[in-house]
C-alpha positions as CSV (number, residue, x, y, z in Angstrom):
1,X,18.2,14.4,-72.7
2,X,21.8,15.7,-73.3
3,X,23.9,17.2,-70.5
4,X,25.3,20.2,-70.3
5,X,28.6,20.8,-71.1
6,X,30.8,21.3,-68.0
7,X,31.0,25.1,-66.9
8,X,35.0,26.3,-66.7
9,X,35.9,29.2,-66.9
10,X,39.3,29.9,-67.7
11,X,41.5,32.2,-64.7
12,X,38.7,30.5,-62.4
13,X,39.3,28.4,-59.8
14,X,37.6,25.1,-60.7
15,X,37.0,22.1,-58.0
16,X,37.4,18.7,-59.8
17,X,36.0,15.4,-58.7
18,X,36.4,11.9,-59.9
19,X,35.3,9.0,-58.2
20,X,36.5,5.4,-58.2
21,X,33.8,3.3,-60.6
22,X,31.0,1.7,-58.0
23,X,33.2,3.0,-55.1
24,X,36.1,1.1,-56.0
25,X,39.4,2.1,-54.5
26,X,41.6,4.2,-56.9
27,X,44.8,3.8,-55.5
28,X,45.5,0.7,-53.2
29,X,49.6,1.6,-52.0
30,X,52.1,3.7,-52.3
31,X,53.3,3.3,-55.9
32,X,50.0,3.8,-57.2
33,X,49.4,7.5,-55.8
34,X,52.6,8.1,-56.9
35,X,52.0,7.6,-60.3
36,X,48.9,9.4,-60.2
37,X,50.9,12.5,-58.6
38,X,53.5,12.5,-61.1
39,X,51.5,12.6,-64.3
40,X,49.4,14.9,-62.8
41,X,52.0,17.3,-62.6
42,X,53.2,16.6,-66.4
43,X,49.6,17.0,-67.7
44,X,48.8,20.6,-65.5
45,X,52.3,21.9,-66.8
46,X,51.6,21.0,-70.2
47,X,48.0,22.0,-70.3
48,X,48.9,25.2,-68.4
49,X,46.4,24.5,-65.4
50,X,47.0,25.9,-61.8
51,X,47.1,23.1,-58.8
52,X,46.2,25.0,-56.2
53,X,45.2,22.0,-54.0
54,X,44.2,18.3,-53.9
55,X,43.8,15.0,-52.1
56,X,43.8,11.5,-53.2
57,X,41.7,9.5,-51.3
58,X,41.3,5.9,-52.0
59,X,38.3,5.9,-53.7
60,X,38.5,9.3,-54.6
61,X,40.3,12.5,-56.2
62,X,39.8,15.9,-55.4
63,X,41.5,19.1,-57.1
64,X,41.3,22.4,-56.8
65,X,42.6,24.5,-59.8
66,X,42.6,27.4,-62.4
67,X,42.6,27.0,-65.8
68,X,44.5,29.1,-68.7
69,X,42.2,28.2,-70.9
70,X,38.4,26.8,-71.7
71,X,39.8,23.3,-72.7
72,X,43.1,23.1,-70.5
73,X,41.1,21.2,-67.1
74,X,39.7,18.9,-69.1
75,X,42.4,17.8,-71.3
76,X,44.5,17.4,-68.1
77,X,42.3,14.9,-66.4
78,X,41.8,13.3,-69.3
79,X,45.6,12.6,-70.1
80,X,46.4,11.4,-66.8
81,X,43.7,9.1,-67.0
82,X,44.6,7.7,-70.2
83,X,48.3,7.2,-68.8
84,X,46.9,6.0,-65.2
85,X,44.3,3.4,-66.2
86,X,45.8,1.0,-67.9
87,X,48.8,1.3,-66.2
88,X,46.3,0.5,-62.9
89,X,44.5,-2.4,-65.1
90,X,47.9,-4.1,-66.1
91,X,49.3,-3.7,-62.7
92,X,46.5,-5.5,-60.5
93,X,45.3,-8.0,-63.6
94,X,41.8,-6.0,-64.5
95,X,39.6,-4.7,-67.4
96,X,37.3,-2.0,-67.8
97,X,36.7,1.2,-66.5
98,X,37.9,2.4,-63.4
99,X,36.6,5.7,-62.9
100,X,33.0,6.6,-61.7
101,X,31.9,8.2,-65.5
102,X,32.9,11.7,-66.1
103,X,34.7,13.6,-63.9
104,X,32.5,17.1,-62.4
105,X,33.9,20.4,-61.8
106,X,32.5,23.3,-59.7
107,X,33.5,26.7,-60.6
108,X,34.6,28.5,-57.2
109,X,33.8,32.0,-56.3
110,X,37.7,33.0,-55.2
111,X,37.1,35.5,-53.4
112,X,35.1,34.2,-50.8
113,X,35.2,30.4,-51.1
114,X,39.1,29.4,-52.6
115,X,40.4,29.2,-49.0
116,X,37.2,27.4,-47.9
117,X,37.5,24.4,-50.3
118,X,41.3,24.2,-50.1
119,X,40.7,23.5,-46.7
120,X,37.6,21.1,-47.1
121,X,40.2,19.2,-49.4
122,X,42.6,19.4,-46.4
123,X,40.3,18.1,-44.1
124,X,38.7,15.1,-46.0
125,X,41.4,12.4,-45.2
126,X,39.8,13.2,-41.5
127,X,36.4,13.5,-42.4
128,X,37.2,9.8,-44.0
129,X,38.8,8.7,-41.1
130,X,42.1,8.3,-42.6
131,X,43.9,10.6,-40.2
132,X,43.7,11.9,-37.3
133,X,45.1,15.4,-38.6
134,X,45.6,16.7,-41.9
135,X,49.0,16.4,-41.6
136,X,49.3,13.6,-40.8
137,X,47.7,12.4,-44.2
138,X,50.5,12.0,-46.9
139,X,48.3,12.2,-49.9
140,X,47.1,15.7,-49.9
141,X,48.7,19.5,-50.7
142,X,48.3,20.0,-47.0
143,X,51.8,19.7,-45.7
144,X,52.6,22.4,-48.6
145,X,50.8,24.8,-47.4
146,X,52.2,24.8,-43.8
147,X,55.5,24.5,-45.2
148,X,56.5,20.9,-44.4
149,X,57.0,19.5,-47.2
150,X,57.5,21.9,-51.0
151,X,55.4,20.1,-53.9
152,X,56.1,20.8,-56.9
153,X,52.5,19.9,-58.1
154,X,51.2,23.2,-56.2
155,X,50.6,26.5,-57.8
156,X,50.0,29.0,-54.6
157,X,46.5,31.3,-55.6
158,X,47.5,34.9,-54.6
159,X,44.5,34.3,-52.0
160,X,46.7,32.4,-49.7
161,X,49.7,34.7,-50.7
162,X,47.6,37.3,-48.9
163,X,47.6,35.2,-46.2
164,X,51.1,36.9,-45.0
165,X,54.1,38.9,-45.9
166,X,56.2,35.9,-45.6
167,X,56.8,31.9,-45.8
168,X,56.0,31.8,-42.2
169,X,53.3,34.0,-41.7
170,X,51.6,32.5,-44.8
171,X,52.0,29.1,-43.5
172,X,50.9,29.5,-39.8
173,X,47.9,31.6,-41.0
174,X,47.0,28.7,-43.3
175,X,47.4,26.4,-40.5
176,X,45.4,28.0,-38.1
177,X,42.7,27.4,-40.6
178,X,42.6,24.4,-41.1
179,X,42.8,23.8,-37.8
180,X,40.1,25.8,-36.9
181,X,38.0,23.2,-39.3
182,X,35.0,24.4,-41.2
183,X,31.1,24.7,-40.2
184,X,28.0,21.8,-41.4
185,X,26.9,25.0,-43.5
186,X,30.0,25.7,-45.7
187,X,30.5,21.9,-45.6
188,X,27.8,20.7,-46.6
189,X,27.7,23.6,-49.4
190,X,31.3,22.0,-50.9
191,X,30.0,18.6,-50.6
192,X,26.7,19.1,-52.8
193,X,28.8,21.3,-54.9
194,X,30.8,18.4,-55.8
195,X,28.7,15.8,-56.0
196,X,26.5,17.5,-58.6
197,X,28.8,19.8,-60.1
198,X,27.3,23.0,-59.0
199,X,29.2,26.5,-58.5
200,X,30.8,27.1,-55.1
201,X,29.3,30.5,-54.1
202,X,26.2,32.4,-52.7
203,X,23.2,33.2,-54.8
204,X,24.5,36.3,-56.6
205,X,27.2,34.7,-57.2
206,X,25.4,32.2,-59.3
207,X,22.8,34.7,-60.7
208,X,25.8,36.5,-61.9
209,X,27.1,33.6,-63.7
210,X,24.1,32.9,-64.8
211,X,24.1,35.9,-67.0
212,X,27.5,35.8,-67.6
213,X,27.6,32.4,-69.2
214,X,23.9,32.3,-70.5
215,X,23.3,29.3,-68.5
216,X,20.9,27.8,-66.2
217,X,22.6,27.7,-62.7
218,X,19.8,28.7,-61.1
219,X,17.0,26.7,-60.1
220,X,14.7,27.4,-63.6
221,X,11.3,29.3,-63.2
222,X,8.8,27.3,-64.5
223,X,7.4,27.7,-68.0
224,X,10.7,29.0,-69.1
225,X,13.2,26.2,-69.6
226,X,16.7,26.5,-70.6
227,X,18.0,24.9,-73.3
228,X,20.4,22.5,-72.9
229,X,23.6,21.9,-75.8
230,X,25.2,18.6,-76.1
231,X,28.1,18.1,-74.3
232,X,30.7,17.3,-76.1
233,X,32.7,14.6,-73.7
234,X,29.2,12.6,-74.8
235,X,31.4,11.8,-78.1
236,X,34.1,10.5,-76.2
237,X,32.5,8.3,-73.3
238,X,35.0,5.5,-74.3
239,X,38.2,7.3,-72.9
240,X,37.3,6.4,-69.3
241,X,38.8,9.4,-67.7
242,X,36.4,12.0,-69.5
């Protein structure tokens, strides 16, 4: 049976998932996230996509951005893994694929779940055991957004411009935040979200988008199936980063 296409929306935030191939570590020193980091800023400034966040864990990436366009978030993952895996392959002497399949995206409902998964990204180096604070983990958007460290990868949402009428405010608010870490509900709710490649929202959320998109998001009632169009990244499985 085909899959669905992947639902982005453009001027949505999106989270964005790619995992190393059979839990194999992505990025194994210092040079290698770099890389990643640089030509992930090339490819969202060419394909006019929003970073708003993201993390690099070793066997793992996760992004949270918005879109211009129906095509931009794709494209852009899929460039920087064309430029990133064989420059990986030639580097440590291997073949094949790297990543974990397609990458998945989850649509986020802004207005009440952006500054939710911004900080689940935050906080995953710690949920992994990586760190001991987010801070402390190099290989995030974290130190951004409390004003340690300006990345030029990062595209603030106006959600954490509301944050504060100024650097500072905006900073310490976002802080206290993450610092204030997040319940099992709303984690577990990101989680599933991307490891399936659901939406990020409540119910009416998702009945909303539902009829918005003229999609099945959610669960079906039975006797009335939806139907399902081919997705095109099926034609283009070879490209590794798709």
């Amino acid at each position: 049976m085909a899959r669905q296409p992947r639902l982005i929306l453009p001027h949505q935030p999106h989270l964005i998932n790619q995992r190393g191939n059979d839990s194999q570590h992505i990025f194994r020193d210092d040079e290698d996230h770099e890389r990643f980091l640089g030509w992930l800023r090339e490819c969202a400034r060419f394909y006019k996509v929003a970073v708003h966040a993201y993390v690099l864990l070793p066997g793992q990436v996760i992004i949270l951005a918005t879109p211009s366009d129906e095509e931009g978030l794709a494209l852009m993952m899929q460039k920087v893994g064309r430029y990133y895996v064989p420059w990986f392959n030639s580097k440590y002497g291997r073949t094949g694929t790297l990543f974990q399949g397609r990458f998945r995206t989850s649509l986020v409902d802004a207005a009440h779940y952006l500054l939710a998964a911004s900080r689940y990204i935050d906080l995953a180096p710690v949920q992994a055991q990586l760190a001991s604070s987010a801070l402390e983990y190099r290989w995030s958007s974290h130190a951004h957004h409390v004003g340690v460290r300006p990345d030029p990868i990062v595209t603030d949402h106006m959600l954490y411009w509301g944050l504060g009428n100024t650097p500072f405010q905006r900073e310490a608010a976002y802080s206290e935040l993450v610092e204030q870490g997040y319940g099992s509900d709303e984690g577990e709710l990101i989680a599933t979200a991307l490891a399936k490649g659901w939406p990020v929202g409540s119910h009416a959320f998702k009945a909303e988008l539902e009829k918005k998109t003229q999609r099945q998001i959610l669960p079906a009632k039975r006797g009335r199936p939806f139907k399902v169009k081919p997705d095109p990244d099926d034609t283009a499985a070879g490209a590794d980063a798709g």
